[in-house]
N, C-alpha and C positions, 0 to 999 in steps of 0.2 A: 867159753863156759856156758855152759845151757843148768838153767834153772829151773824146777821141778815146784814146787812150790812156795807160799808165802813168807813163808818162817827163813827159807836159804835166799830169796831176794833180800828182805830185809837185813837180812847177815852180811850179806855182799854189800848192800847199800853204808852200812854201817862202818865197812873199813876204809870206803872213798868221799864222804861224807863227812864235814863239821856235825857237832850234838846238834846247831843249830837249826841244819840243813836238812840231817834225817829227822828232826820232830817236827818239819814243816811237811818233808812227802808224806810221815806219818798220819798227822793230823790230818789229810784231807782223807784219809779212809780209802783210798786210789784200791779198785778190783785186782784180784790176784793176778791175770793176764799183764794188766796194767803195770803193775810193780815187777813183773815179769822182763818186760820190755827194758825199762829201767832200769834193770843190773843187766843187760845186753850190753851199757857203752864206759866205758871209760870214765875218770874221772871229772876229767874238763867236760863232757858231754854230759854225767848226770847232773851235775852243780844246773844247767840248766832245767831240769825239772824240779829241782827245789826251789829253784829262785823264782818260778814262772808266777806273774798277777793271775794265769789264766784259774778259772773256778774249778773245781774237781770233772762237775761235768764235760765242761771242756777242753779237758785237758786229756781225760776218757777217750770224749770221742776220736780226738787228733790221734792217739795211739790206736784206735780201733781202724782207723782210714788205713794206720800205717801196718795190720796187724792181716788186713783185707788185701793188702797191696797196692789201693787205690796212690798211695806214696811212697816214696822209699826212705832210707834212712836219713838219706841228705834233706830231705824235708822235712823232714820229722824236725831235724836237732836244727835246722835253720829258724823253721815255726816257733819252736821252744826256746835259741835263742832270742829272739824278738819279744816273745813272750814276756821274759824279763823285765823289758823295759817300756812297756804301754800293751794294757788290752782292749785296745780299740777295736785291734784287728776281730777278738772273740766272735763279737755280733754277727760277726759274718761265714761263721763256721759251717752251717749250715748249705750257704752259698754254695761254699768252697767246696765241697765234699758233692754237692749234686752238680755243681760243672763238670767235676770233671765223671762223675759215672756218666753224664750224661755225654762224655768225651766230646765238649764243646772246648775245651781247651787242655792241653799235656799238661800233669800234675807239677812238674817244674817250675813250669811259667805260673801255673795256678798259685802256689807255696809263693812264688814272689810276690805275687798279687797281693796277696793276703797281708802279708807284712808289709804291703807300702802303705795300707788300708790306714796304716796309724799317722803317718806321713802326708799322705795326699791328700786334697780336698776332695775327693768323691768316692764314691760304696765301691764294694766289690765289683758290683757289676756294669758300674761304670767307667772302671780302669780296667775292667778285662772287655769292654767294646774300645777302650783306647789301645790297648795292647792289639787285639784283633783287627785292626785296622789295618796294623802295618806304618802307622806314623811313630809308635813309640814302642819301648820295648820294658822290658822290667829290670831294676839291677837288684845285684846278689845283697845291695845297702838300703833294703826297705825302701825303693821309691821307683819310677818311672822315668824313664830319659826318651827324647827325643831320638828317631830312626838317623844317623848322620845325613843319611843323602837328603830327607826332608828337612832335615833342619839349615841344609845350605841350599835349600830353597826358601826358606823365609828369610833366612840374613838376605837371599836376594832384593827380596821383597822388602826388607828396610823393616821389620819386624822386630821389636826389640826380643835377645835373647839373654837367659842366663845361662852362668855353669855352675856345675858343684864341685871340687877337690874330693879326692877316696876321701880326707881327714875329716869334710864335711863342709867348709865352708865355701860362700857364692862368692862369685864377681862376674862383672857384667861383659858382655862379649860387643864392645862396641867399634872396634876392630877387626878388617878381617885377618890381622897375622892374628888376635887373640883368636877367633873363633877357630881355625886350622890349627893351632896351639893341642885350642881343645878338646880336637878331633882327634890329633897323635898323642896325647896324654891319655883318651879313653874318658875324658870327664865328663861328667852326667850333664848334656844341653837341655834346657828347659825354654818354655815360653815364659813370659813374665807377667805374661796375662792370658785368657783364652784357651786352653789346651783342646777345645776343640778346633780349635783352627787349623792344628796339624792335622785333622782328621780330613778337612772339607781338603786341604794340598794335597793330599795326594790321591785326593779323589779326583781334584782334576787335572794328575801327574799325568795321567791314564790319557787324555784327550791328546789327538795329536797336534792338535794348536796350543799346545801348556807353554811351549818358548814364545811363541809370542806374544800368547798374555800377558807373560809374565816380563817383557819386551814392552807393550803398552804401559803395564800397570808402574815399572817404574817409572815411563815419562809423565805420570802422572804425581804432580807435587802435591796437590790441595788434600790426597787421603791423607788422614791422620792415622799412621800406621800404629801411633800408641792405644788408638782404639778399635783396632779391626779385628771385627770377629768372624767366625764360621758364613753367617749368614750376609754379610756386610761384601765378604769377598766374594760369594755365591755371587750379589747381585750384581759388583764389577764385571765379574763373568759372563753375565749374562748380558750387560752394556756393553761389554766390549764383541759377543758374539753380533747382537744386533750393527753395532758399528761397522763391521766385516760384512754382514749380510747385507747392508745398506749402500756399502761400495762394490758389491758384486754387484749388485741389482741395476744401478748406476750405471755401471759399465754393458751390462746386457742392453740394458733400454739404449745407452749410446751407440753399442753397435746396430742394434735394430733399425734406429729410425738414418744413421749411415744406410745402410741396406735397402733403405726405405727411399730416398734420396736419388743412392744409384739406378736404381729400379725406373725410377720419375724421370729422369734424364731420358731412358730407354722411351719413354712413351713420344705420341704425339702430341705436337703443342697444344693445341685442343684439349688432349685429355688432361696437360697437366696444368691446363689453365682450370677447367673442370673441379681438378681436386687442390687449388689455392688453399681451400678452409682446412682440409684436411691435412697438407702441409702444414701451414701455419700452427692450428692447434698442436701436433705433434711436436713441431719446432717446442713451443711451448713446456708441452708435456716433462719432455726433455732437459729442457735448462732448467724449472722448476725442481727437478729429479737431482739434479746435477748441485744445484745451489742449497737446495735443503736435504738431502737425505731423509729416508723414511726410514724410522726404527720401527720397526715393525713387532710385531708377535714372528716368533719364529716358524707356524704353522701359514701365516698369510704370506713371508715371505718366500716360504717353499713353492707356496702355489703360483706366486708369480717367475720363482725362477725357474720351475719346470714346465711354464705356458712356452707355444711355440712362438709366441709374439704378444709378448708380455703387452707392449708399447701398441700394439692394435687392441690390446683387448682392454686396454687404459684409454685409447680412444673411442672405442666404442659407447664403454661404458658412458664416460662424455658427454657423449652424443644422446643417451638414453638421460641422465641426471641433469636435464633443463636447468632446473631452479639452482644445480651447483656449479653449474660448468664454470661462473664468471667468479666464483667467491671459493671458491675450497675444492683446489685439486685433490691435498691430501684426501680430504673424506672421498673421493673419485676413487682415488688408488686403493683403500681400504676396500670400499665397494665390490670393487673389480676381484680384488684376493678373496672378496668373502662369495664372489659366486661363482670364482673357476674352481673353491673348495665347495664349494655346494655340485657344481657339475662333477665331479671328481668321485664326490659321495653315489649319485645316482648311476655312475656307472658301473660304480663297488658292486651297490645294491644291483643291479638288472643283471650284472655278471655272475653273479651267487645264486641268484634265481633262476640264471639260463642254466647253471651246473646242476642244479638242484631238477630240474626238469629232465636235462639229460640221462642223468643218473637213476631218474625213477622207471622202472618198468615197465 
């Protein structure tokens, strides 16, 4: 049925309508489009614009979004129903309508957004960077759930999780037959704490060392997994890259001064009586290397794993730091990475400069 104007909405309103229900769409004075819209649906579907806490204004504009196209019908009467029953979501209407012109997100997902708004603990536009992430998704029940596959990355990870039932109620997933349960039932997995934390997983899902972090991080007891946040786990990440860079390093330098070794055999006695010191320190260098690992910054361990002889240019150094040689290798080895990054740089610089010369006329 297509409606012409104010006088026939209201007539139509009035045969699918309690007195109650048409003197509340009444009362808000709602524009003739508006009331328009409203004899478009059915009776189960207008009960929710009578019922709605939203204000006239915006209740306006959510019809005008849907009037423009920016939504469709299913959002409409999803929005309105929610409306019904908290308008938290309102304040955020504005949001709502300029994400998605600005097609930062599909009107779908946006409409769910909206309506977990009253649900969730955070704004609009803080559960549509959760939703945009890819860790979590939105459901058709006003709230956000966890992406499955991320989520059976944090049960890895000894993370505590919840779930929610369609009916609505939680229980704890501290199982994994419960958690797989939860996954073929479709029921909403939540964290229990942190929700960004889903975000930082599967930022570093991405990394192709994520299984063995995540291989580390459970042989590691002392985290308190009931307090791990986004940033808490960034910095394991980042302890446990350096731990790996620290046992490559190790292994380089031990093959080297092997290399170094075979080499000496080859010489004349003479000469390898000659470089005693030089052996020796090196010996050193090495088990030092070998006994403590160096966690490094991961810019000074690049520059020694991409030196052609890391373990010479740690002995040179050495040899040049008099006053440290006998008391502090480590500050030797820092040294060393801060000047094969310092030569590294000036080769940048003079190769830019030879191009630059080239290229001029």
């Amino acid at each position: 049925m297509t409606i012409t104007n104010r006088e026939d909405s209201i007539s139509y309103l009035s045969e699918v309508l309690s007195k109650e229900q048409l003197a509340n769409i009444i009362s808000h004075n709602y524009y003739d489009q508006a009331l328009a819209v409203m004899a478009e649906f059915d009776r189960g579907y207008v009960e929710r614009f009578a019922n709605t806490l939203y204000d006239t204004e915006s209740m306006e504009k959510l019809i005008g979004a849907y009037r423009e196209k920016l939504i469709d019908w299913k959002d409409l009467l999803h929005i309105a129903e929610y409306s019904c029953y908290d308008f938290v979501s309102e304040e955020y209407l504005d949001k709502f309508i300029r994400s998605i012109e600005a097609k930062e997100i599909d009107h779908a997902t946006a409409s769910r957004i909206l309506t977990a708004t009253a649900y969730e603990f955070d704004t609009y536009n803080g559960l549509m960077e959760l939703v945009k992430s890819g860790a979590y998704y939105p459901t058709k029940y006003a709230s956000i759930a966890l992406n499955p596959r991320v989520a059976g990355e944090l049960r890895d990870l000894g993370v505590p999780l919840t779930a929610m039932r369609k009916e609505g109620t939680y229980y704890d997933l501290t199982q994994k037959s419960e958690f797989d349960e939860a996954v073929r039932k479709g029921d909403r997995i939540k964290l229990v704490k942190y929700p960004k934390l889903a975000v930082e997983v599967i930022r570093l899902m991405k990394n192709p060392d994520w299984q063995d972090f995540k291989a580390w991080f459970q042989n590691h007891e002392g985290i308190d997994r009931t307090l791990l946040t986004s940033s808490e786990l960034s910095a394991q990440y980042r302890y446990f890259s350096m731990e790996r860079y620290a046992d490559k390093l190790v292994d380089k330098v031990a093959a080297e001064h092997n290399a170094c070794i075979e080499d000496m055999k080859k010489r004349p006695r003479e000469e390898i009586i000659g470089a005693a010191y030089e052996i020796v320190i090196k010996e050193q260098i090495k088990m030092f290397m070998t006994e403590v690992p160096q966690y490094l910054p991961e810019s000074k361990t690049d520059a020694l794993m991409s030196s052609n002889n890391a373990l010479n240019a740690i002995y040179e150094q050495w040899l040049s730091d008099d006053d440290l040689a006998d008391t502090d290798i480590e500050v030797i080895i820092e040294n060393t990475a801060d000047k094969l990054i310092a030569a590294r740089e000036r080769e940048q610089k003079l190769a830019a400069e030879t191009g630059k010369e080239k290229s001029t006329p």
